[in-house]
Legacy VTK file of the C-alpha trace (Angstrom):
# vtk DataFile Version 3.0
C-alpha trace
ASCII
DATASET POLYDATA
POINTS 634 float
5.226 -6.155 -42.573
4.740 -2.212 -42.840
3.625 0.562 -41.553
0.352 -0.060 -42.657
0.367 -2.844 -40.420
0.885 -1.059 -37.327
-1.941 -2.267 -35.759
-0.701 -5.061 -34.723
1.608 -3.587 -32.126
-1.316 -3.716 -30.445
-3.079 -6.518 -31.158
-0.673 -9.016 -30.216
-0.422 -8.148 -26.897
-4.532 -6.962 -26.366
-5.024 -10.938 -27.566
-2.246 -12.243 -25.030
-4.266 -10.221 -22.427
-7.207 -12.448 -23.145
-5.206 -15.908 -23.145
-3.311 -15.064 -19.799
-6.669 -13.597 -18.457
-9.022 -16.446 -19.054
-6.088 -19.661 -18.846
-2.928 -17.420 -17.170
-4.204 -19.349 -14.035
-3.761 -22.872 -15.324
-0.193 -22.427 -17.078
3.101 -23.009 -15.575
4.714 -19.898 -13.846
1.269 -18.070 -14.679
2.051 -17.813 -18.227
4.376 -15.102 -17.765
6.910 -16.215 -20.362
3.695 -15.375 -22.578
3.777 -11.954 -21.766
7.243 -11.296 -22.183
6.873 -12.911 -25.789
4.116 -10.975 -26.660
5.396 -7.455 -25.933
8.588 -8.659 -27.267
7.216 -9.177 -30.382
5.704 -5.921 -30.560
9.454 -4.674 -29.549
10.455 -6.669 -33.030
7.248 -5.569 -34.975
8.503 -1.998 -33.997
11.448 -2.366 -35.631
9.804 -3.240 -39.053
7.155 -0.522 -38.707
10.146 2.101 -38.144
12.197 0.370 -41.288
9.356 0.904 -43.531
8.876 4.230 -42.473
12.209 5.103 -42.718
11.912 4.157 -46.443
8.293 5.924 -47.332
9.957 8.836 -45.415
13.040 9.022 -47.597
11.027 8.783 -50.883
8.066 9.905 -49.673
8.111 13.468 -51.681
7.363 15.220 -48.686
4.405 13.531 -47.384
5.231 12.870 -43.584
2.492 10.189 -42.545
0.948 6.835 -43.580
-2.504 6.158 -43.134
-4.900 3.117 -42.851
-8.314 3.194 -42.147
-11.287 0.919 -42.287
-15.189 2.126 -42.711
-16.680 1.847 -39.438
-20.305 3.217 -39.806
-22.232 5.924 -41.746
-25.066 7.457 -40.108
-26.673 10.173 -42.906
-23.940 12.013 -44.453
-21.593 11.422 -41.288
-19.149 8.706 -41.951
-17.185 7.412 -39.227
-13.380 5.536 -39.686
-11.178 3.830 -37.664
-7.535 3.910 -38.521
-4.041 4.377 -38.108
-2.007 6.941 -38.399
2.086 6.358 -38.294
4.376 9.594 -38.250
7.628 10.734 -36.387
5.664 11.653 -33.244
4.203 7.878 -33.413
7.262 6.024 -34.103
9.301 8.193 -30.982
5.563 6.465 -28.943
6.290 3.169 -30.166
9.602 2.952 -29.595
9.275 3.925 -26.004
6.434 2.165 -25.645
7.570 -1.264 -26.724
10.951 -1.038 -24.966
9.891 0.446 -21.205
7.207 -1.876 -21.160
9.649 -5.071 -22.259
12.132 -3.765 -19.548
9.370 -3.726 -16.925
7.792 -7.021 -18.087
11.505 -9.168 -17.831
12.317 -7.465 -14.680
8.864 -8.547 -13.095
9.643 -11.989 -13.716
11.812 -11.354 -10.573
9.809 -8.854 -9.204
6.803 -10.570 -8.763
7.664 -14.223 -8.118
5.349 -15.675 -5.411
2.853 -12.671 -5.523
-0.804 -13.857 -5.587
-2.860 -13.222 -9.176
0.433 -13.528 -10.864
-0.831 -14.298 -13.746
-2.991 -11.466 -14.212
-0.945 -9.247 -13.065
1.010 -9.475 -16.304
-2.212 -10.173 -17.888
-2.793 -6.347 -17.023
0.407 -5.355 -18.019
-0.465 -6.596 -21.948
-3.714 -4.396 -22.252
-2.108 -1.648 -20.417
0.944 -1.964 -23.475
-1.520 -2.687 -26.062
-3.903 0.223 -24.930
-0.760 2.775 -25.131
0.115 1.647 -28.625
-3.190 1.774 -30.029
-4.052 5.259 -28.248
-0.122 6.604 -29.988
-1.034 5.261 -33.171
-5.060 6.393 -33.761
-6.434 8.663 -36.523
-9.366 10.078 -35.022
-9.934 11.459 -31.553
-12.952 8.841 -30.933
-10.584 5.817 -31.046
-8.008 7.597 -29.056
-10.509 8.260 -26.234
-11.125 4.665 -26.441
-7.962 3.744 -25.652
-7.526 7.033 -23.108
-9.695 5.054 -21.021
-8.259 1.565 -21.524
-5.552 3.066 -20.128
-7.196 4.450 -17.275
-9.105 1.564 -17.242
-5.376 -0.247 -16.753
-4.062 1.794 -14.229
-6.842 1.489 -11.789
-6.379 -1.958 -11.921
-2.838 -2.133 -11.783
-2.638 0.836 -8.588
-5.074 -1.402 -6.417
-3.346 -4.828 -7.350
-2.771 -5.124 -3.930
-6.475 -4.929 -3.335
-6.456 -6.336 0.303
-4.930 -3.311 1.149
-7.192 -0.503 2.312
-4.100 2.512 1.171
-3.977 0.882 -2.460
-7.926 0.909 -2.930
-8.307 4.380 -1.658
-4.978 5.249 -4.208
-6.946 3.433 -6.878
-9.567 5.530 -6.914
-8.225 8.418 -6.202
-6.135 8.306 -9.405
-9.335 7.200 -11.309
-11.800 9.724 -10.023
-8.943 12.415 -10.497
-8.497 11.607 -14.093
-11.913 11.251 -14.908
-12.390 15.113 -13.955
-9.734 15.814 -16.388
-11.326 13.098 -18.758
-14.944 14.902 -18.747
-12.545 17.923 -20.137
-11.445 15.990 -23.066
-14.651 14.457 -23.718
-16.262 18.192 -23.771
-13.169 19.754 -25.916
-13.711 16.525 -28.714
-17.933 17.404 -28.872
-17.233 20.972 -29.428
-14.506 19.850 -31.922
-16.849 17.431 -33.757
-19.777 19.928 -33.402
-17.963 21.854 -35.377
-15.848 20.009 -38.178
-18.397 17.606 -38.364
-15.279 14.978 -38.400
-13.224 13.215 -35.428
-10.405 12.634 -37.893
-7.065 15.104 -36.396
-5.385 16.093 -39.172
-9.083 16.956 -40.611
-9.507 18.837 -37.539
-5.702 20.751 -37.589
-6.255 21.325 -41.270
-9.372 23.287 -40.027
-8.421 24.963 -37.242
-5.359 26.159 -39.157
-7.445 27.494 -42.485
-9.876 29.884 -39.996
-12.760 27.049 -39.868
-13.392 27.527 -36.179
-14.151 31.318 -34.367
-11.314 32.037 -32.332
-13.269 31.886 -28.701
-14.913 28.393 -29.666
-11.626 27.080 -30.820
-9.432 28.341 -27.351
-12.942 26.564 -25.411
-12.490 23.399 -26.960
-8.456 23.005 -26.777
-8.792 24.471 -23.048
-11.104 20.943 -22.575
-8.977 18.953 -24.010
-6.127 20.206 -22.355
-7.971 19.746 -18.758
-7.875 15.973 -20.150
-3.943 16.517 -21.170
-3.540 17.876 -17.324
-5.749 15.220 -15.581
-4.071 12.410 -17.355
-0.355 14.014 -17.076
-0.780 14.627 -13.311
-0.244 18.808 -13.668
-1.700 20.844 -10.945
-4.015 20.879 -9.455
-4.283 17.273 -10.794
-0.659 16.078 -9.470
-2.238 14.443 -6.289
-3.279 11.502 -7.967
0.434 10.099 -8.902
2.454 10.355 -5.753
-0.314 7.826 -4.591
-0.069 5.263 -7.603
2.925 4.559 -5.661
0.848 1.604 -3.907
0.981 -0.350 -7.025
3.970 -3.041 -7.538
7.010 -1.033 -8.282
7.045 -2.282 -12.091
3.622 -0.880 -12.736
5.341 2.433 -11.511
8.032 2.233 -14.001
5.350 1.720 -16.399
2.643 4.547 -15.682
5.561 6.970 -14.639
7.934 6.103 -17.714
6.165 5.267 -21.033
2.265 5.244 -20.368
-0.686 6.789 -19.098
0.911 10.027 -17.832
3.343 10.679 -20.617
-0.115 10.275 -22.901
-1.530 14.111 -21.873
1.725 15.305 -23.372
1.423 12.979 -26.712
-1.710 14.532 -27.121
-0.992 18.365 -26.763
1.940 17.148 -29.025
-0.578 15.528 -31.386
-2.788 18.673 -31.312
0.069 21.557 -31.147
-0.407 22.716 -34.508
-3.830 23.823 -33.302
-2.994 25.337 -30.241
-0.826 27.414 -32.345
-3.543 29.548 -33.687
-5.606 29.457 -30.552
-4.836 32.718 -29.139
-3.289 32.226 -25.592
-3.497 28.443 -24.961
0.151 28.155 -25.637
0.986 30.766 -22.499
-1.876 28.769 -20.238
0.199 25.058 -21.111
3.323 27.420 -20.046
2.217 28.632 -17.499
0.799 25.356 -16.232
4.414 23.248 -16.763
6.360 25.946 -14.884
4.003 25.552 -11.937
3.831 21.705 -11.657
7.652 21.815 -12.355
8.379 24.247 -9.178
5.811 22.933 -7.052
6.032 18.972 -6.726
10.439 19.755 -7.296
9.440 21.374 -3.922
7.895 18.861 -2.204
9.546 15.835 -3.495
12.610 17.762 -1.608
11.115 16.719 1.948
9.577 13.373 0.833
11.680 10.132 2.621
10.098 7.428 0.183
12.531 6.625 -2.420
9.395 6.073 -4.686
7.562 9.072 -3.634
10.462 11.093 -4.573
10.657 9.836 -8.192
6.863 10.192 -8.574
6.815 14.419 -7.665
10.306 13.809 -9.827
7.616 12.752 -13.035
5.256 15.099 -12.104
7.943 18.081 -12.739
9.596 16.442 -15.521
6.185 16.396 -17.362
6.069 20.322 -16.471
8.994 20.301 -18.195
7.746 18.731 -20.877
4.462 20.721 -20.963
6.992 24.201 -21.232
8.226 22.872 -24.249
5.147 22.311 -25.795
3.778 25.529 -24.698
6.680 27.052 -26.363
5.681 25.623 -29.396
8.542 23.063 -29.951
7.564 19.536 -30.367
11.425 18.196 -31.066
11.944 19.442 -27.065
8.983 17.929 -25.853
9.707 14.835 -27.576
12.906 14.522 -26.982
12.537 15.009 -23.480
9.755 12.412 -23.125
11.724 10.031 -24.621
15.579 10.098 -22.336
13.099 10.788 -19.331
11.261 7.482 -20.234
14.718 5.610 -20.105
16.357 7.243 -17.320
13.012 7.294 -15.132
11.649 3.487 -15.639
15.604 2.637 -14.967
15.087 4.707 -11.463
11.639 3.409 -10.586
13.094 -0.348 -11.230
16.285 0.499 -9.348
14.019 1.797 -6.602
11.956 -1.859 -7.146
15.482 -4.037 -6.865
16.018 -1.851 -3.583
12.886 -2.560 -2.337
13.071 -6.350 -3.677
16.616 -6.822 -1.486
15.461 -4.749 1.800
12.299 -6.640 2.218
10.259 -4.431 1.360
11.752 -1.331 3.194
11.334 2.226 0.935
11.919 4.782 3.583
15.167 6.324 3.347
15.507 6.271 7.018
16.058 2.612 6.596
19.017 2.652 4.054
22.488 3.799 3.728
25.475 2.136 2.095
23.028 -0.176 0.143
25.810 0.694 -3.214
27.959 -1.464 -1.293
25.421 -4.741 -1.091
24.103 -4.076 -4.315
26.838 -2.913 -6.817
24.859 -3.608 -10.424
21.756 -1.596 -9.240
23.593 1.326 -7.120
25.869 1.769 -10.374
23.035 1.810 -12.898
20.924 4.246 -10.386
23.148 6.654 -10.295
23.379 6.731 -14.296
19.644 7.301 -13.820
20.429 9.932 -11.293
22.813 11.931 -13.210
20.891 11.936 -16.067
17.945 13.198 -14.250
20.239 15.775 -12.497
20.688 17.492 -15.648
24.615 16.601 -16.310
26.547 15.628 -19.305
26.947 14.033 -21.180
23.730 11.511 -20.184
20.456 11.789 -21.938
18.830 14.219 -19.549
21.331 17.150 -20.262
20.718 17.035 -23.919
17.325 17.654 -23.726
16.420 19.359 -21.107
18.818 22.051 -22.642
16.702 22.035 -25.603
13.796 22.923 -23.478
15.938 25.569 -21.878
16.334 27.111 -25.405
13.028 26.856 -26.368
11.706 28.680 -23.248
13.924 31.061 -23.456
13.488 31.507 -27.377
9.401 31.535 -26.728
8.874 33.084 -23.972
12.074 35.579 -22.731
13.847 35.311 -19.493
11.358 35.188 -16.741
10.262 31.182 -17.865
13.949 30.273 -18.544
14.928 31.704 -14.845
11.664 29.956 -13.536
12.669 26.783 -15.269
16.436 26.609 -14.074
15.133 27.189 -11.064
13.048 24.136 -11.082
16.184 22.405 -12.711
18.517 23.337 -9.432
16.025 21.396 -7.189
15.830 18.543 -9.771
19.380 18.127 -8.990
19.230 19.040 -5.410
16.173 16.625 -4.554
18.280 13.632 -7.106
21.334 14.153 -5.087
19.579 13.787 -1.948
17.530 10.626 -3.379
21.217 8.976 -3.929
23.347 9.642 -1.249
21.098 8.747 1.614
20.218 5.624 -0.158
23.318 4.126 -1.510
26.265 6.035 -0.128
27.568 6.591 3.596
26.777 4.253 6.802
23.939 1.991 6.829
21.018 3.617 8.356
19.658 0.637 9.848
22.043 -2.636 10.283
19.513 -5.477 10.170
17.814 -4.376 7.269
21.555 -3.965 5.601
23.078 -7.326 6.603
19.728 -9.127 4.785
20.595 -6.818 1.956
21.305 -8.725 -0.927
21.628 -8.085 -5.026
18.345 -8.946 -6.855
18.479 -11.859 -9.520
19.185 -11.528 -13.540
15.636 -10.971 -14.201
15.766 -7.381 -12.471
19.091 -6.754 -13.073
19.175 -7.087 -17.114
16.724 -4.744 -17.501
18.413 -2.140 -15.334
21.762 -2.500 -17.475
19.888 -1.855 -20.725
18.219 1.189 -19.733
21.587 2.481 -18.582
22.740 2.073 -21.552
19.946 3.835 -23.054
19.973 6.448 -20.136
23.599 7.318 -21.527
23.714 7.239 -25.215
20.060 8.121 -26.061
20.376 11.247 -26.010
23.030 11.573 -28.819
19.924 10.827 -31.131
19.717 14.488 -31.602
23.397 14.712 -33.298
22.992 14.586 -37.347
25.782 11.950 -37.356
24.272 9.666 -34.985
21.278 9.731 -36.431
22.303 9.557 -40.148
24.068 6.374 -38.434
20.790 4.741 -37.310
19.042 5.193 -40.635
17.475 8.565 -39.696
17.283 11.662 -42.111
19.567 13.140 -39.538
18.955 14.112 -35.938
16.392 13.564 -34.037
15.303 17.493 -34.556
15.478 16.545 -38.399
12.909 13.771 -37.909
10.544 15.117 -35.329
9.528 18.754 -35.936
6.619 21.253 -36.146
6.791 22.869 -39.401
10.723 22.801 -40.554
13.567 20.208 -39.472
16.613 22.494 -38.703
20.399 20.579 -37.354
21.141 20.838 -33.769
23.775 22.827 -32.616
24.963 23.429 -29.164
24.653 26.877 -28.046
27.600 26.877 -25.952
26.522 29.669 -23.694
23.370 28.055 -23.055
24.637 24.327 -22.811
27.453 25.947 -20.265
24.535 27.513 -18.120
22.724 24.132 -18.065
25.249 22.715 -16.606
25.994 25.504 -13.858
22.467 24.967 -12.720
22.912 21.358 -12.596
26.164 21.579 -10.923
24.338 23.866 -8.271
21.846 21.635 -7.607
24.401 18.883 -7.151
26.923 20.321 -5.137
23.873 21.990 -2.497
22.583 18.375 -2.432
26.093 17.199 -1.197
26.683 20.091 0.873
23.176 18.802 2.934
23.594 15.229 2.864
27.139 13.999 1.893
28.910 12.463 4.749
26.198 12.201 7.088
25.755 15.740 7.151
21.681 15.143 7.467
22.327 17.691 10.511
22.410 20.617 8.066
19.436 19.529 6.229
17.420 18.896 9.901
18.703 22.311 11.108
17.739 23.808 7.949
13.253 22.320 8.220
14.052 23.508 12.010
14.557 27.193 10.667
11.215 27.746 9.142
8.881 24.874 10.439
6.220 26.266 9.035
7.166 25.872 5.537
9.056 22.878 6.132
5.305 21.501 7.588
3.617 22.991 4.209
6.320 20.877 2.023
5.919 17.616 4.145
1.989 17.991 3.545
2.055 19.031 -0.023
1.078 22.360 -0.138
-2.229 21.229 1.558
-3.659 20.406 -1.767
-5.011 17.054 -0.684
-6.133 18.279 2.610
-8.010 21.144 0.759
-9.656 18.395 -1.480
-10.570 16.329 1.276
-12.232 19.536 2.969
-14.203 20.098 0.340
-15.290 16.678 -0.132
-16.798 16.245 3.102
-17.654 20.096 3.420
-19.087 20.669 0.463
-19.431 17.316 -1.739
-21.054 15.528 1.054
-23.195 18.531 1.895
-24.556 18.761 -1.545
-24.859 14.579 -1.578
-26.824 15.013 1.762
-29.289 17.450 0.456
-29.634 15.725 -2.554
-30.433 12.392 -0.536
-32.840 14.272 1.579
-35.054 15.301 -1.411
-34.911 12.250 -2.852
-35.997 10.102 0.285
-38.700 12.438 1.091
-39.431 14.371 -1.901
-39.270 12.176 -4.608
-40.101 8.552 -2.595
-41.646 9.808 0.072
-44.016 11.716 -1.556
-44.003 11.521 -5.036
-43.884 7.974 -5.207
-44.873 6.372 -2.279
-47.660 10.114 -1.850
-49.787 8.770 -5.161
-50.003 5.496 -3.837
-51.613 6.924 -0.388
-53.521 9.269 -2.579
-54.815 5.843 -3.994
-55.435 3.828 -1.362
-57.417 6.850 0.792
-59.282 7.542 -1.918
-60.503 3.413 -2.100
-61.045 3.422 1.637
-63.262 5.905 1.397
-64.814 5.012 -1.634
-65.976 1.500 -0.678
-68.162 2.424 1.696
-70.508 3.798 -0.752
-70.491 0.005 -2.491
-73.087 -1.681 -0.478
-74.339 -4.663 -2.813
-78.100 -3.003 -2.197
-80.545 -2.573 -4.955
-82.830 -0.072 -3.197
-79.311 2.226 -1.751
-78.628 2.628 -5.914
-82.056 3.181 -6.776
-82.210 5.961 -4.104
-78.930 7.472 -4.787
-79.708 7.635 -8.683
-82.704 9.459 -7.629
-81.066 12.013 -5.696
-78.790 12.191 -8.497
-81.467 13.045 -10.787
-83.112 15.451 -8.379
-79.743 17.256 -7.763
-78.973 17.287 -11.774
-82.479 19.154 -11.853
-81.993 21.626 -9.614
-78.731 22.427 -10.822
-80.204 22.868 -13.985
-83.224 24.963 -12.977
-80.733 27.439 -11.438
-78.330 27.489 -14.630
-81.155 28.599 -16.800
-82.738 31.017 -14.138
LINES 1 635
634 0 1 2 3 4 5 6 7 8 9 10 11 12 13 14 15 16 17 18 19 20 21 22 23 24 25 26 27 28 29 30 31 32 33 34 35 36 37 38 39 40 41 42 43 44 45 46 47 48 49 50 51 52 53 54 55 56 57 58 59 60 61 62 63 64 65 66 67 68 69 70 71 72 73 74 75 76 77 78 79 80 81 82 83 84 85 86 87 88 89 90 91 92 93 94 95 96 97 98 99 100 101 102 103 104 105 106 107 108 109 110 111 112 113 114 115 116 117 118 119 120 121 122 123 124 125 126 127 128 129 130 131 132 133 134 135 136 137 138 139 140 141 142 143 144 145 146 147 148 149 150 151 152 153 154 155 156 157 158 159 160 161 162 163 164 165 166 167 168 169 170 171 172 173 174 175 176 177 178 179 180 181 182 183 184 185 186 187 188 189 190 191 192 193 194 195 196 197 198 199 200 201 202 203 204 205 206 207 208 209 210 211 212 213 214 215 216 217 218 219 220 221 222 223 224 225 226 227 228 229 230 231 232 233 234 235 236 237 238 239 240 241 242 243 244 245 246 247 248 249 250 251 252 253 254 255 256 257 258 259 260 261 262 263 264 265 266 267 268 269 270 271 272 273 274 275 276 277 278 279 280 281 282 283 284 285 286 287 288 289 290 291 292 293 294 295 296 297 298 299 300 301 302 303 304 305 306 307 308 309 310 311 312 313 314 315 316 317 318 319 320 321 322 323 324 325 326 327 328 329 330 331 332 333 334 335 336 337 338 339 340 341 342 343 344 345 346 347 348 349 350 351 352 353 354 355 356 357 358 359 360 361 362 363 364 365 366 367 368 369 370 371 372 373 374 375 376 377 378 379 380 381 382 383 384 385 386 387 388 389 390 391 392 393 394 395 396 397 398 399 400 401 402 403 404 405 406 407 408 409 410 411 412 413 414 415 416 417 418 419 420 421 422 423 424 425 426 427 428 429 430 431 432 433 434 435 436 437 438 439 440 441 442 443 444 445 446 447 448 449 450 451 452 453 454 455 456 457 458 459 460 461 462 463 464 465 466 467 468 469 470 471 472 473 474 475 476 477 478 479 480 481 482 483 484 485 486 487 488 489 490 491 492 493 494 495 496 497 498 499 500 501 502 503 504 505 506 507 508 509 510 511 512 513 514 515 516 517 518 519 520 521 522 523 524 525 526 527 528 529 530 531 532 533 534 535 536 537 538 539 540 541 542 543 544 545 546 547 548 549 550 551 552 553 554 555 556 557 558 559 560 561 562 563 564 565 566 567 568 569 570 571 572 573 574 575 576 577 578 579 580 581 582 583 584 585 586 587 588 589 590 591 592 593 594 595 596 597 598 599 600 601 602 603 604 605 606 607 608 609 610 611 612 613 614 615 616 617 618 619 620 621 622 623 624 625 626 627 628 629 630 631 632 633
């Protein structure tokens, strides 16, 4: 198998999705070995896609990509394909694809035992893989908005699994309503694309915007739309609200959504797309401007939140700011980079969160735990590898490349974004900190839920070793050596790049300030909450309640949302109701019929069945006729 034959990444699991869907029910255990060995096989097919790449890479005289593409239809001189397109930026997607959504598919074996609609619950968790791969992997921006919505498709599914609850169908489609405002964006920005290259094909389209073939206002309109779908789909503000409320899924579905999925899929599109926002005058300051703001903002309320998962989903929000700064500094090896160690160290929290939630019954509130590193050794240990390497500190995944981003900013952009981003960095490290101690370390919180505290089962605790693993060492990927050692071209900056690969080296004086700011963060987080200090941190909200109040209810955003949903929404869906219940049916409907029927009751009495009444009234007629005449022609 090759690269050409990337497809089928996807295909094996989309056809497992139809098996477990239609005979899941009937097969022992739900069928969920099924699902396990049909990602996994993507996980192997992976391997032999990247292989072959490898190869066409390393003799490829300097051709970057291979195609495959079928004829779809031809309608007049527009011909549409459908096909595959396998670069760097892909193979980084399928990598992280294939192995989060492995992780998360083992470790629900455990997870999930007992639930009800077992069986499709990994049934969903094949089409949501297979969606992702298909959507990483497409030529042309009219497949990839067919998978876009498989995956949104997916992830309303998967938020209100728990349908019987009223909080997971309201979260449901809140995250699907939200995202389809962004998604009416995207569909705009790819019209106005097509409308004018007369082609959905993306590198047709880059090629184009890059040789002067679109005006410089219509091309900064139609990358604005699609980056309203990028933001929608990414949860960046004001579209964040959606995520924090996924949370009502099963844990594992948060590991995948969060980690390798639908919201890391706005940033592989702006990635997909950068070498066109590069000539669109200011879009790359807006997507700046943008991450910096999502990255301050939810890092500022996830510092308040007391839901271990809550906390790690404003956590993804801000990371994804982070990536989107990258990107808007125009430096696809950062973003990349970063989406990849954040996918490993963040589905290894969000499971670690599940395996607490798993052993406390249920319990997520932080008010409810305390000590649990004690009762649960394997998971405490491998979340706080997860934590450090979200903190920022070396020499873990999440130091390497968030100081990349660091450098880009600063490169891009000047000071003010890389002292706006640190910022955001300190209470990455501050809110992690805080996340850990009062969860694992210290006294237990509450003694009965402790004492029933146990450590979850091999099937949740495999996949949290691996992704440790990964948490620790992926990073190095960036290192020429490593690289060279894995079969790469060199570092990961020498295999994923914009225009020219260049070999990493650490700027000392930068990589020393990254971890001063992560050290900050750290060390206030302890100086709050280590010890049982919470005291300081409750003396601190009591100092300025009313910004403690506008942190604990999210800047208001969802409360100004909800006001103008029954304020103004409702308002416009009353009036609207109103003329169409007495305008439109009332009278324009049900008004001719009346019309109608009057006009017959009259009418009838004029049909009496009488010879003589007709003979007289044609005579009048006539007589009427003549005098009408008579006057005409005096």
């Amino acid at each position: 198998m090759g690269a050409e034959q990337a497809w089928l990444l996807a295909a094996v699991p989309a056809g497992m999705f139809f098996v477990l869907a239609l005979f899941g029910r009937y097969m022992p255990r739900g069928g969920d070995y099924l699902g396990v060995l049909a990602i996994g096989t993507s996980f192997v097919l992976f391997f032999f896609v990247l292989g072959d790449y490898l190869d066409f890479h390393n003799l490829g005289a300097g051709r970057t990509a291979i195609t495959e593409s079928i004829h779809w239809s031809e309608v007049g001189s527009f011909n549409l394909d459908f096909g595959t397109y396998v670069d760097p930026i892909t193979v980084v997607m399928f990598g992280v694809v294939t192995t989060v959504a492995l992780m998360v598919n083992i470790f629900s074996i455990g997870y999930m035992k007992g639930e009800p609609r077992y069986y499709w619950f990994f049934a969903l968790l094949q089409l949501f893989a297979a969606s992702m791969l298909m959507l990483v992997m497409a030529d042309n921006l009219l497949l990839l908005l067919i998978s876009w919505e498989l995956v949104g498709v997916c992830s309303f599914l998967l938020i209100g699994f728990y349908w019987e609850k009223r909080s997971a169908t309201e979260a449901a489609k809140k995250a699907f309503v939200t995202t389809r405002v962004g998604d009416v964006g995207l569909m705009i920005g790819i019209i106005l694309l097509w409308r004018e290259a007369g082609t959905f094909n993306i590198q047709e389209i880059i090629a184009l915007a890059q040789n002067g073939g679109f005006g410089e206002t219509y091309l900064f309109v139609a990358l604005s739309f699609i980056f309203l779908g990028a933001m929608g789909k990414s949860a960046q503000v004001p579209f964040h609200v959606w995520l924090p409320d996924a949370m009502e899924g099963p844990t594992p579905v948060s590991a995948l959504i969060h980690a390798a999925t639908m919201v890391v899929a706005g940033v592989y599109l702006v990635a997909r797309l950068l070498p066109a926002y590069e000539v669109a005058d200011n879009t790359l300051l807006i997507i700046t401007v943008v991450g910096l703001t999502t990255a301050l903002l939810s890092g500022f309320i996830a510092i308040v939140q007391t839901d271990i998962k809550k906390v790690l989903a404003y956590s993804t929000v801000g990371q994804l700011g982070f990536m989107f700064v990258a990107l808007g500094s125009g430096n696809v090896t950062a973003a990349m980079f970063h989406l990849m160690t954040h996918a490993f160290f963040k589905a290894l929290l969000f499971l670690g969160s599940g395996s607490v939630i798993h052993a406390t019954h249920h319990h997520q509130e932080m008010e409810d735990m305390g000590g649990l590193w004690r009762k649960m050794p394997i998971t405490g240990t491998t979340f706080f590898i997860g934590s450090v390497a979200l903190a920022g500190l070396p020499p873990l995944a999440g130091f390497w490349s968030k100081d990349e981003i660091f450098h880009a900013a600063d490169e891009k952009w000047g000071i003010w974004a890389f002292l706006l981003l640190a910022f955001a960095a300190v209470i990455t490290a501050f809110y992690t900190t805080r996340l850990f101690i009062r969860t694992f370390m210290g006294k237990p919180n509450n003694q009965e839920v402790y004492d029933h505290t146990h450590e979850s089962n091999g099937f949740m605790t495999l996949p949290l070793i691996i992704l440790a693993v990964l948490a620790i060492g992926s990073g190095f990927v960036i290192f020429r050596d490593v690289g060279e050692a894995l079969g790469f071209p060199g570092g990961l900056s020498e295999f994923v790049f914009l225009h020219e690969p260049h070999e990493y080296e650490i700027d000392w004086g930068l990589a020393g300030t990254s971890l001063v700011i992560a050290l900050l963060g750290v060390f206030l987080g302890a100086w709050y909450y280590w010890g049982g200090r919470l005291t300081r941190a409750t003396r601190a909200a009591q100092f300025q309640p009313a910004i403690y109040d506008m942190l604990k209810n999210k800047f208001y955003f969802d409360d100004l949302y909800q006001w103008g949903i029954n304020n103004v929404v409702l308002g416009f869906s009353f009036v609207t109701a109103w003329f169409d219940r007495y305008v439109v049916n009332d009278t324009g409907v049900d008004g001719s019929a009346q019309i109608t029927g009057y006009t017959g009751s009259v009418l009838k009495y004029i049909q009496t069945g009488r010879v003589p009444n007709y003979a007289m009234a044609i005579a009048v007629g006539v007589v009427l006729l003549a005098v009408a005449g008579l006057a005409v022609r005096g």
